[in-house]
N, C-alpha and C positions, 0 to 999 in steps of 0.2 A: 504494500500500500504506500508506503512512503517513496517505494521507488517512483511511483507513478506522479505523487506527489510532486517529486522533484522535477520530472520531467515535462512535466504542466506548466513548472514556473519558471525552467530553464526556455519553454518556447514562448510564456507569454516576456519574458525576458528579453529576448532575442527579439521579438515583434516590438517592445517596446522600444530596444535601440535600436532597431532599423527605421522605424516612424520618425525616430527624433534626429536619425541624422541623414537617410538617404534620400530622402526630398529636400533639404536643405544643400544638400553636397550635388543633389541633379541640377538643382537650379544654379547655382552658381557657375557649373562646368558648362551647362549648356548655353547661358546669359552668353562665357566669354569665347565658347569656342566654337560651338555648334550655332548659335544663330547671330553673330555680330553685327551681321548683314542686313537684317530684318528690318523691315519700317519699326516694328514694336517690339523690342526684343525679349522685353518681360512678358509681354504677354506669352509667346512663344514658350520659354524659358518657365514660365507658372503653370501652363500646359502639361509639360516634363514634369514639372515637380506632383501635380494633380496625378498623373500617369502611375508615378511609382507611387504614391500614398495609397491608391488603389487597390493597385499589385499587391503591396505588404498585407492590407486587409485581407484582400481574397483569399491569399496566403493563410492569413490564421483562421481563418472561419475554413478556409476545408483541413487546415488539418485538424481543425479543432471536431470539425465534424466525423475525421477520419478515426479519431481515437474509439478505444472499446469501450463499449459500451457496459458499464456493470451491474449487476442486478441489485437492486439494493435488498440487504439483510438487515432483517431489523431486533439480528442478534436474539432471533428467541425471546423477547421480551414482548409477552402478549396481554401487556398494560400498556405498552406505547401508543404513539398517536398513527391514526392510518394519514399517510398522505398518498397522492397520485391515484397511480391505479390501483393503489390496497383499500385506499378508502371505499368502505361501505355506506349505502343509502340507510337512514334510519327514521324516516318519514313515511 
């Protein structure tokens, strides 16, 4: 369990420095080298950065969707509370 733990927040980790730096690092590279030429260069250059902010998301939402799925146990204790689909109708 903990391994899995860790590897949840080693990728929300990862997503989190890529958000914070590879839209910042696209726009700049692309501003001075990829569109210098442009009537609007930012605009272009915010484009890119819009582009990989995207990317990254996408990125985490399927791997995030990719992971397994676990059944929740709810440890044999049959005074707990029912949530989801354990919960029963009592009306």
């Amino acid at each position: 369990m903990h391994e899995q733990n860790r590897e949840v927040a080693t990728k929300l980790g990862t997503a989190t420095l890529l958000m914070f730096t590879l839209p910042i690092m696209s726009f700049y590279v692309s501003l001075h080298s990829i569109f210098p030429n442009k009537d609007d260069p930012t605009m272009w250059a915010g484009g890119v950065a819009v582009f990989f902010t995207n990317v990254i998301i996408a990125g985490y939402v399927i791997s995030a969707f990719s992971e397994k799925n676990e059944d929740v146990d709810c440890g044999g204790d049959e005074a707990g509370p029912r949530v989801s689909s354990f919960k029963q109708r009592t009306d």
